[in-house]
C-alpha positions in Angstrom: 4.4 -41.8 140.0 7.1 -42.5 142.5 4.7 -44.2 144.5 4.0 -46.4 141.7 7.5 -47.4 140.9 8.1 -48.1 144.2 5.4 -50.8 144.7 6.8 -52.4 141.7 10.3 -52.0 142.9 8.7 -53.4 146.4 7.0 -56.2 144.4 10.2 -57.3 141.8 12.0 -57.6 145.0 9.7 -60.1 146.3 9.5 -62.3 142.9 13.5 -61.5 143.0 14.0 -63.7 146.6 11.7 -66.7 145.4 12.8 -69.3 142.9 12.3 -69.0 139.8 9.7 -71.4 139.6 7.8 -70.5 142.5 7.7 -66.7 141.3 6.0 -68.1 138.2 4.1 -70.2 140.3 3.0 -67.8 142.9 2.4 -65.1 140.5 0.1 -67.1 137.9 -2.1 -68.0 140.4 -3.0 -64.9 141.9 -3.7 -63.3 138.3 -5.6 -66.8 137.5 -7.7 -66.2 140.6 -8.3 -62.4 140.3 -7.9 -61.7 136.1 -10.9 -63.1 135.3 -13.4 -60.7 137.4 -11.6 -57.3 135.8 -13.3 -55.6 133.1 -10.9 -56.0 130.9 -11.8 -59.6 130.4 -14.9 -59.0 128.8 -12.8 -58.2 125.8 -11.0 -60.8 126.0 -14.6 -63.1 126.4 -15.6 -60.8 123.1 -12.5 -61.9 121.2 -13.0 -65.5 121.5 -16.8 -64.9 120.9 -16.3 -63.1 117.3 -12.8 -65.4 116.0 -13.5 -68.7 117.6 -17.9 -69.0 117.6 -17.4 -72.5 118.0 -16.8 -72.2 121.7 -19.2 -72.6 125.0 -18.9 -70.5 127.4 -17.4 -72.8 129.7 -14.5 -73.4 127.2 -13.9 -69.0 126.6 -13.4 -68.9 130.2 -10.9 -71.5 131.0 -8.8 -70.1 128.2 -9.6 -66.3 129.6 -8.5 -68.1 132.9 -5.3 -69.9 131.4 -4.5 -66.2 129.7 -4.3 -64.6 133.0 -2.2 -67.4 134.8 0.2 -67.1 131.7 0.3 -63.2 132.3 0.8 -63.5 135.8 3.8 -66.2 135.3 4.7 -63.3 132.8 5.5 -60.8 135.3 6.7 -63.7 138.2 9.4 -64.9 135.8 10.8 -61.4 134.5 12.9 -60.6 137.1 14.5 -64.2 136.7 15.1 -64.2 133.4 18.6 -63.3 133.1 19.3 -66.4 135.3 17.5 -68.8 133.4 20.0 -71.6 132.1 19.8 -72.6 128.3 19.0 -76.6 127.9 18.4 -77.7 131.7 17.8 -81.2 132.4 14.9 -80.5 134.4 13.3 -77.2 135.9 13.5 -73.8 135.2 15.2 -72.7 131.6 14.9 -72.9 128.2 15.7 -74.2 124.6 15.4 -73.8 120.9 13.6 -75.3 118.3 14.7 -74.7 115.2 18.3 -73.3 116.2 20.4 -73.7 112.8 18.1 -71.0 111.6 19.5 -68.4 114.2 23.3 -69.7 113.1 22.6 -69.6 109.8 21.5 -66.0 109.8 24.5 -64.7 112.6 26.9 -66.6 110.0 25.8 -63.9 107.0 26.6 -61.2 109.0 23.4 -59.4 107.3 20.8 -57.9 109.3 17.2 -59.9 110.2 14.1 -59.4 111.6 12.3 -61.6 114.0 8.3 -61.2 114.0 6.6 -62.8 116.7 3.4 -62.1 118.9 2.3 -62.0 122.6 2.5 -65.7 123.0 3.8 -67.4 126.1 6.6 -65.8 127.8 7.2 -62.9 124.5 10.0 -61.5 127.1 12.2 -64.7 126.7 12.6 -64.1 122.6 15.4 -61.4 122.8 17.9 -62.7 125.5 17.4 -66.2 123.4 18.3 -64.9 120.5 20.7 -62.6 121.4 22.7 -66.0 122.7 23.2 -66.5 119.4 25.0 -63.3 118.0 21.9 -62.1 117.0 21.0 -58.9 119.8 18.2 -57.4 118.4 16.4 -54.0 118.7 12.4 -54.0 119.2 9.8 -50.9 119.2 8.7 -49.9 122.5 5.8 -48.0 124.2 7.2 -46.9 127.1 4.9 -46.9 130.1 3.7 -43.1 131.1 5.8 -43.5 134.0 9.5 -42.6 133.8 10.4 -44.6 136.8 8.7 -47.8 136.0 9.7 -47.0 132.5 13.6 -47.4 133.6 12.8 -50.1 135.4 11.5 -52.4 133.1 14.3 -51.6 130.6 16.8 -52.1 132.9 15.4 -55.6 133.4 15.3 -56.0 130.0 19.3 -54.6 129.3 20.5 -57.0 132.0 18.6 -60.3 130.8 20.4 -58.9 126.9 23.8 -58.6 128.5 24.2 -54.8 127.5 22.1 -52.0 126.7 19.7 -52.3 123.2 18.4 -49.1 120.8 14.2 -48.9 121.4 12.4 -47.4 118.5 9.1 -45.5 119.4 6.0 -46.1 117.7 5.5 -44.4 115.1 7.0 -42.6 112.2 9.9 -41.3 113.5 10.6 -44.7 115.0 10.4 -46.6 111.7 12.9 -44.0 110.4 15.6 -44.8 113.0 14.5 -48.8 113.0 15.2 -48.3 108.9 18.4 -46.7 109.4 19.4 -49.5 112.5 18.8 -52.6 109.1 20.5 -50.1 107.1 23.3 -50.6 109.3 23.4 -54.2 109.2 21.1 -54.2 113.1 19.0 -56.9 113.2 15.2 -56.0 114.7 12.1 -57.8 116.7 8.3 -57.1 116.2 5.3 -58.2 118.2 2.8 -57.8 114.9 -0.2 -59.0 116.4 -1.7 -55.7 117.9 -4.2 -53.6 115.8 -2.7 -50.9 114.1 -5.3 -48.2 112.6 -2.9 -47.0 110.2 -1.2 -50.6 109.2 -2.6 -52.8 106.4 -6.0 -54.6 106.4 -4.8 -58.4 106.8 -7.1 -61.2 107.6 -6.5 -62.5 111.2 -8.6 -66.0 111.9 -10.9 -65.1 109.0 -11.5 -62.0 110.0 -10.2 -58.4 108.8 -7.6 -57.1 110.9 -5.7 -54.1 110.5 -2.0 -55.3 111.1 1.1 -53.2 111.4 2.8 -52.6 107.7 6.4 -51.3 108.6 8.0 -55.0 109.1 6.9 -55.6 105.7 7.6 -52.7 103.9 11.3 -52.5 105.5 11.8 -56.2 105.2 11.0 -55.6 101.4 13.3 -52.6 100.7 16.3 -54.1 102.2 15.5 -57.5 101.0 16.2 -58.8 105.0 15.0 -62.5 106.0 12.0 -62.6 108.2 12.2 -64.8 110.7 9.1 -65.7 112.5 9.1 -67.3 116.3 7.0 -67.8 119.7 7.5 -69.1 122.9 5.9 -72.4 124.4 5.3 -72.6 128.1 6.3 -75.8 128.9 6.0 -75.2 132.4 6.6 -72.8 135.7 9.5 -70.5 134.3 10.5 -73.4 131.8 10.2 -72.1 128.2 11.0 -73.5 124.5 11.6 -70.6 122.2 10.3 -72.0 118.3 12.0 -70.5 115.5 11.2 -70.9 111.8 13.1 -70.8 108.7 12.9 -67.3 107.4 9.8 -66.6 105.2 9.5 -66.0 101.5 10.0 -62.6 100.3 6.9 -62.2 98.1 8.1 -60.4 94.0 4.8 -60.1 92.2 6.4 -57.1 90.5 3.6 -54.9 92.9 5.0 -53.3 96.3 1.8 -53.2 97.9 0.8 -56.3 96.6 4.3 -57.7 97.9 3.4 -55.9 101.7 0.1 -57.6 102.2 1.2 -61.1 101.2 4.1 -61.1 103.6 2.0 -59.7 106.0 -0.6 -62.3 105.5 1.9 -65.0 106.3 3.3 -63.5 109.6 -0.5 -62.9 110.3 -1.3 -66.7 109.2 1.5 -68.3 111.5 0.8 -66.0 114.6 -3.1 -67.3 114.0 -1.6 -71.0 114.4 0.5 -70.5 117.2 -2.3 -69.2 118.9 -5.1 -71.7 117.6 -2.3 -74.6 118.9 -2.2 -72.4 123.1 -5.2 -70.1 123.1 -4.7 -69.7 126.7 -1.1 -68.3 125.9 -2.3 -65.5 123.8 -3.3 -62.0 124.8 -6.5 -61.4 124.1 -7.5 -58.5 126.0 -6.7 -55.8 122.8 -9.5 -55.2 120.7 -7.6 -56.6 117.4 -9.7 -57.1 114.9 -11.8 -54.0 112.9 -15.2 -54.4 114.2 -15.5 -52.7 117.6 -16.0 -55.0 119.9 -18.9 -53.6 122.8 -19.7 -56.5 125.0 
């Protein structure tokens, strides 16, 4: 394990010394140039088969292709992205669509949750947001090892500006991420990773079993969803999109109310990624039929 981490610790050093955009640059090329031939993208090649028949194969591997240079930037730009300046002329940095949505919210006071997926840059959502008074806490699955583990979150802590709460997957988790909107916390979910014991949702056509919690806490508290990704717009130069919060389904039927609200974080993750399917992540086997080839 110590091993491990201290590759990675060797290799964030590396990316740490370059420019911002040349980590990106450097990084999502080499994972451009080597992602493709792992096995793992034969999932990905499945994906895009079974959601999007439409395509030759010519077209499924330039987008597996653009999905591992996006990746690669991924990991390039993280050790940069507490230096990244908000509305640059030019170069590295970043900006928000749809801004007066995050004021709006941090002027209530009340807690929120942001839903998004693993679109573009997904790292860049919580120091954005946060800018605006609006730090939020996120489940986690922490890495199996300890020292990569702290690693990672202390990357994470110091693009924030301070330490954040992490909820674990899973029951216990949702209890404490309750509690935290309870409390008037605000909190982020990436939704767009099969959960076996979510809801089934239908995710470009197709059934999908989709996590339930943000749904089903969203509803009890009566708490705005706010739904968001972020655009690549170039090496380490990022445009964070936020939408006005959703509407709270009231058919008078709970379950009823879960699924619908599901359905249209499911529906505007689908369009996001329909708009940059090379920015996606398509190497989880998402949707309910298992996926062999």
């Amino acid at each position: 394990m110590k091993i491990e981490a201290a590759l990675l610790s060797g290799l964030l050093a590396i990316l740490r010394r370059m420019r911002p955009e040349q980590a990106s640059n450097v990084a999502g090329r080499t994972c451009r140039m080597l992602g493709p031939w792992l096995p793992v993208s034969k999932v990905a090649d499945a994906n895009l088969r079974y959601v999007m028949p439409h395509l030759g194969r010519r077209s499924r591997a330039r987008i597996i292709r653009d999905m591992w240079e996006n990746i690669g930037r991924n990991a390039g730009e993280l050790p940069h992205i507490a230096q990244l300046p908000q509305n640059p002329a030019s170069g590295p940095g970043w900006d928000v669509v749809g801004a007066e949505h995050l004021r709006a919210q941090a002027d209530t006071g009340k807690p929120v949750m942001f839903v998004s997926g693993h679109i573009g840059n997904w790292e860049m959502l919580p120091p954005a947001v946060a800018r605006y008074g609006l730090v939020f806490s996120s489940f986690y699955r922490a890495p199996n090892n300890p020292y990569v583990d702290r690693m990672l979150c202390d990357l994470r802590n110091k693009a924030m500006g301070q330490a954040v709460p992490l909820f674990a997957k899973g029951a216990r988790g949702a209890r404490q991420a309750l509690a935290h909107l309870i409390r008037s916390g605000h909190l982020g979910m990436l939704v767009d990773q099969k959960m076996n014991d979510g809801i089934e949702a239908r995710f470009f056509g197709r059934p999908a079993m989709t996590a339930s919690a943000m749904a089903a806490m969203a509803l009890r508290q009566e708490c705005p969803v706010i739904a968001g990704y972020v655009e690549r717009l170039g090496p380490a130069r990022l445009r964070i999109h936020v939408s006005p919060p959703l509407p709270l389904p009231d058919t008078g039927d709970r379950k009823q109310d879960q699924l619908l609200l599901t359905q249209q974080v499911n529906d505007y993750i689908e369009q996001k990624i329909r708009q940059h399917p090379g920015s996606w992540l398509w190497l989880h086997r998402r949707w309910n039929r298992q996926l062999n080839n």
